[in-house]
N, C-alpha and C positions, 0 to 999 in steps of 0.2 A: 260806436258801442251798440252792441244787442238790447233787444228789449228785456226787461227785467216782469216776472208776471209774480201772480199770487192773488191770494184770495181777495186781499185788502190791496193790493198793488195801483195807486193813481199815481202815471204816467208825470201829471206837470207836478204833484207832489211829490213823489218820491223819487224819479228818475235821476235829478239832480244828486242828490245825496248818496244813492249808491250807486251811480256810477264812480263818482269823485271816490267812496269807499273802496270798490271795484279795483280802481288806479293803485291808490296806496298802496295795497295790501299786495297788488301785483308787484307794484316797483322793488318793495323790500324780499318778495319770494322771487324775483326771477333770477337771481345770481345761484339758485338752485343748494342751499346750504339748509340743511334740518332744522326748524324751529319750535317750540311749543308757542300755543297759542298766546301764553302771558307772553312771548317775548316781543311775537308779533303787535301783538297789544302798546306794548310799551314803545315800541319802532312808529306805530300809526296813528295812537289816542282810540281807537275803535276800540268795541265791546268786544269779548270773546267771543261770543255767540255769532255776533255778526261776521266776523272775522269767519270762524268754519263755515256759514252762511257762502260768503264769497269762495271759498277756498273749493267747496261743492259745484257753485259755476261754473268755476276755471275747467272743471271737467265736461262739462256737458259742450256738444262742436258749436253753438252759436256763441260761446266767449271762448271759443281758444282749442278745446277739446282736448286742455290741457293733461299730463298725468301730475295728479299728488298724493303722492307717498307718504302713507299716514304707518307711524311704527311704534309701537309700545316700547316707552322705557323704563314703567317701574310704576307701581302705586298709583297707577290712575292714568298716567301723564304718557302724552304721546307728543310724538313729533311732526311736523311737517314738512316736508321738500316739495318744490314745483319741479317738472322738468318740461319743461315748453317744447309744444307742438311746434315743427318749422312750417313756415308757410305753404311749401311745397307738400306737405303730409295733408295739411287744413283743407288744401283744394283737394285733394283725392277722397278728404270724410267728404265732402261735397257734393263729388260727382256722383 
């Protein structure tokens, strides 16, 4: 796993915790199905906040260079879809 930064980011404090988040939150978006964040929430025990935190990662190429699909449904409420980088795409953001 990538390194995680931030203003307040300590490596042997916090690394542990969100990467383990990190995990979660991927395992339940990688079958690539639309969620809102409470749904994710209630799949992983994570905070919302956190949860879009991670969701924001998965895009950036040191976690994945993931795409997620953020889509308005109504009164506020959006949704989210992963759709995973294959490996072979990952090495060419690389080169």
């Amino acid at each position: 796993m990538t390194e995680f930064n931030g203003s307040d980011y300590q490596s042997e404090r916090d690394r542990p915790r969100l990467t383990s988040q990190h995990e979660r939150v991927f395992e339940v978006m990688k079958d690539s199905f639309p969620r809102t964040l409470g749904q994710i929430a209630s799949s992983t025990g994570d905070p919302e906040s956190s949860i879009s935190a991670q969701l924001r990662h998965m895009r950036k190429p040191r976690f994945g260079g993931h795409t997620v699909v953020k889509e308005h449904v109504g009164s506020g409420l959006y949704t989210y879809r992963l759709i995973q980088r294959m490996p072979d795409q990952q090495l060419a953001m690389e080169l």
